[in-house]
C-alpha positions as CSV (number, residue, x, y, z in Angstrom):
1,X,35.0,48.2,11.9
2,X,33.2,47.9,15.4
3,X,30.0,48.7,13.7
4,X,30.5,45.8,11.0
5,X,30.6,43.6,13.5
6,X,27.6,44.4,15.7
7,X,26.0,44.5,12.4
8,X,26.9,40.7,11.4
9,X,26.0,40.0,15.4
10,X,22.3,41.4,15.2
11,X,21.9,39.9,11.5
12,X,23.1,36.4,13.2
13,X,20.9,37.2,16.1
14,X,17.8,37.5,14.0
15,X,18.3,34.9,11.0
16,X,19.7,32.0,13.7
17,X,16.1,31.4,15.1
18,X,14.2,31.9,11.9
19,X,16.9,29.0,10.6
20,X,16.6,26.9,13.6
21,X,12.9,26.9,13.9
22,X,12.5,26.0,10.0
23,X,13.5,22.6,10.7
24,X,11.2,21.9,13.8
25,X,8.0,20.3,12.5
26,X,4.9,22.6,13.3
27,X,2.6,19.4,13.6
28,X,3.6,16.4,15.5
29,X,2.3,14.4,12.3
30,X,4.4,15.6,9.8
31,X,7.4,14.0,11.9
32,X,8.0,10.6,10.9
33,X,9.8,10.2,14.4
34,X,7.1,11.7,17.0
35,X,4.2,9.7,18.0
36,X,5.6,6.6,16.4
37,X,3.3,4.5,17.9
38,X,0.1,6.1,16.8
39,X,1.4,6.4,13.3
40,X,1.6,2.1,13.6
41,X,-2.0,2.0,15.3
42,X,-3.5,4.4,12.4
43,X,-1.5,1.6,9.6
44,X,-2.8,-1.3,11.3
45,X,-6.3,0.3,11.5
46,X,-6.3,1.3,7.5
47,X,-4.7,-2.3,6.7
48,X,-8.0,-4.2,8.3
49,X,-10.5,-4.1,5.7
50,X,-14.3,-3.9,6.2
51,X,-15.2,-7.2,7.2
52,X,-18.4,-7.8,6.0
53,X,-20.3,-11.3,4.7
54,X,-20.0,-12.0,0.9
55,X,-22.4,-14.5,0.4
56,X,-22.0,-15.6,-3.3
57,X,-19.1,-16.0,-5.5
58,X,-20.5,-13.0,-7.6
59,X,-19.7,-10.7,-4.5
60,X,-16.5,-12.5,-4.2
61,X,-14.8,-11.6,-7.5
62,X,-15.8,-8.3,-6.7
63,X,-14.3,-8.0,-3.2
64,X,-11.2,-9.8,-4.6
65,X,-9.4,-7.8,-6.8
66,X,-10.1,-4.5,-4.9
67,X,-8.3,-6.2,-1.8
68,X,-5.8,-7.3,-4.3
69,X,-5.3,-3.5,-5.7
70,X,-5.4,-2.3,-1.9
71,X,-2.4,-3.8,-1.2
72,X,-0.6,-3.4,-4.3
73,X,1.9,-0.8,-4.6
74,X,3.0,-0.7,-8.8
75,X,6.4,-0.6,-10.1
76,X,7.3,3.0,-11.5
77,X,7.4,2.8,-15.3
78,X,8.1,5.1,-18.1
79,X,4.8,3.1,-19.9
80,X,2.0,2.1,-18.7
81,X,1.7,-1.7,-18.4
82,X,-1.0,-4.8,-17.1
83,X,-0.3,-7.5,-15.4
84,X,-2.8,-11.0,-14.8
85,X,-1.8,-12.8,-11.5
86,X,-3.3,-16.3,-11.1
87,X,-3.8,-18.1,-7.8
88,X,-6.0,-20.0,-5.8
89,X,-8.4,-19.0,-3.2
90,X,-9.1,-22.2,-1.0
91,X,-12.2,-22.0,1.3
92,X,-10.7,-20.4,4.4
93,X,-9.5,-17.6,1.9
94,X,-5.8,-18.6,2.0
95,X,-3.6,-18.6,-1.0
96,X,-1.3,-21.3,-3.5
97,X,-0.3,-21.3,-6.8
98,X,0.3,-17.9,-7.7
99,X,1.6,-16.8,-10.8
100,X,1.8,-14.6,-13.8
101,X,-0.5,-15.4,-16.8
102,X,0.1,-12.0,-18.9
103,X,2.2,-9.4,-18.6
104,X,3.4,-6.4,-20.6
105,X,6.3,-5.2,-17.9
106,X,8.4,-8.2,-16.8
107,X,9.7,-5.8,-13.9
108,X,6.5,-5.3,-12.7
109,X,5.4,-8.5,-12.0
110,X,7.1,-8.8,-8.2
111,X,4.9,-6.0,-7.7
112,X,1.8,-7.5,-8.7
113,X,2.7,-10.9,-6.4
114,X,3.8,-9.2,-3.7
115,X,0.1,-7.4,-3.9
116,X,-1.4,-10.9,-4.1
117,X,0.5,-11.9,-1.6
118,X,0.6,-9.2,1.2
119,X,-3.5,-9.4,0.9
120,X,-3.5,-13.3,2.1
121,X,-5.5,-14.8,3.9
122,X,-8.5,-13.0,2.0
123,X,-11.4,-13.4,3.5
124,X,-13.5,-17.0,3.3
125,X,-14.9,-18.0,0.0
126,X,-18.7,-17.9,0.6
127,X,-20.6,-21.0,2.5
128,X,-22.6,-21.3,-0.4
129,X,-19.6,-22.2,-2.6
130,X,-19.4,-26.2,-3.5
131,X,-16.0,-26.7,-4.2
132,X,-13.6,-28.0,-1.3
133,X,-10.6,-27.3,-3.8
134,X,-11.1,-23.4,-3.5
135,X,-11.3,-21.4,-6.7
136,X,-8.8,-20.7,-9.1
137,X,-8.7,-16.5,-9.9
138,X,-7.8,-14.2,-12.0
139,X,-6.7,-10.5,-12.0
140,X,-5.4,-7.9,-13.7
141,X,-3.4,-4.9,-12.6
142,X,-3.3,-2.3,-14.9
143,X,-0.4,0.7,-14.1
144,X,-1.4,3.9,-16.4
145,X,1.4,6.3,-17.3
């Protein structure tokens, strides 16, 4: 009987650590609690985009819905689905009138405003463009299963 016990002592002796220790993160970055503050300087760093001149509205529509998809994180489906988001771009690159045009997943379309929205202001429309309206955009999110 003694020797039952010093047995289950030692086995408790040597598994305790090995249990405790699992649970200790070996990297400071794999804790979502340590270093809090660098974790927010490293997302504010990723969420400023390249700023670079576009000088035509060629550029533009090519710089637009890549922000757009940047910031867009889809809804989950069982099918793959597209969404077209419709808003306009005025000349110091803020938004108005957004809304969906298409769409093949009704639940996905907060989604897909939210993207458009989160992105806002986008960056200028080019100096070269006439119009003191803005331009009215189109794009389409496509979510593949």
């Amino acid at each position: 009987m003694e020797n039952k016990k010093l047995l289950i002592i030692v086995m408790a002796l040597i598994c305790l650590p090995t249990f405790a220790f699992d649970y200790i993160p070996k990297d400071v970055n794999s804790n979502p609690f340590a270093n809090k503050v660098k974790n927010n300087q490293k997302t504010e760093q990723a969420a400023q985009p390249e700023m670079r001149e576009i000088k035509n509205l060629a550029e533009y529509f090519k710089y637009l819905p890549a922000e757009v998809h940047r910031n867009w994180i889809p809804y989950k489906s069982n099918t793959g689905y597209e969404v077209t988001v419709q808003f306009r771009v005025h000349r110091d690159g803020t938004i108005s009138e957004t809304k969906i045009v298409k769409s093949t997943n009704k639940d996905a379309n907060s989604s897909v405003l939210n993207a458009v929205k989160n992105g806002a202001p986008y960056q200028p429309l080019p100096a070269s463009y006439p119009n003191k309206d803005g331009v009215l955009a189109q794009v389409v999110l496509e979510y593949r299963k």
